[in-house]
C-alpha positions, 0 to 999 in steps of 0.5 A: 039177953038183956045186958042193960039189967046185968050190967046194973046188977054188977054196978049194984055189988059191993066192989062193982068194978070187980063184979063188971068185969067177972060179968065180962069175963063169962059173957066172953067165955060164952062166946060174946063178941068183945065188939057187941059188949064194947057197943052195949057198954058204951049204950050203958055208960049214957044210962050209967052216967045219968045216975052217978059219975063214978057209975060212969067211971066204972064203965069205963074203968071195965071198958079199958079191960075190953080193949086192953089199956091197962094192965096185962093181968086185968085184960079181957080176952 
C-alpha cells in the first residue's frame, strides 16, 4: 500500500483535514497499526511541508487525532 498517493489525494479534497482523517479512520478500521500510520504520517509531513505550510499543518492537524490531543469526538482509535 502506498500511503504517500493516499495521503496526497486526501490533501488534495476540498476539506483535506476531513478527508485525511475518514482516510484514517478506514485504514484503521483495516487493521493498520496507529504506530506505523504515525510513522508514514511523519515521513509524509517532510513531503508535505515542502509543498505548502498549511499542507504541513493538516498533517499535523490528523496526526493529533492519532495520538488523541484534541477533542474526544475527533479522536482515532
Amino acid at each position: 500500500m502506498n500511503f504517500q498517493e493516499l495521503f496526497w489525494q486526501a490533501l488534495n479534497e476540498q476539506d483535506p483535514v476531513s478527508a485525511l482523517r475518514q482516510m484514517l479512520i478506514d485504514l484503521r478500521a483495516q487493521g493498520i497499526e496507529k504506530e506505523a500510520l504515525l510513522k508514514e504520517l511523519y515521513a509524509f509531513r517532510q513531503v508535505a511541508a515542502s509543498r505548502s505550510e498549511e499542507d504541513e499543518d493538516n498533517v499535523l492537524d490528523v496526526m493529533d487525532f492519532l495520538v488523541g490531543f484534541c477533542s474526544s469526538h475527533m479522536r482515532i482509535d
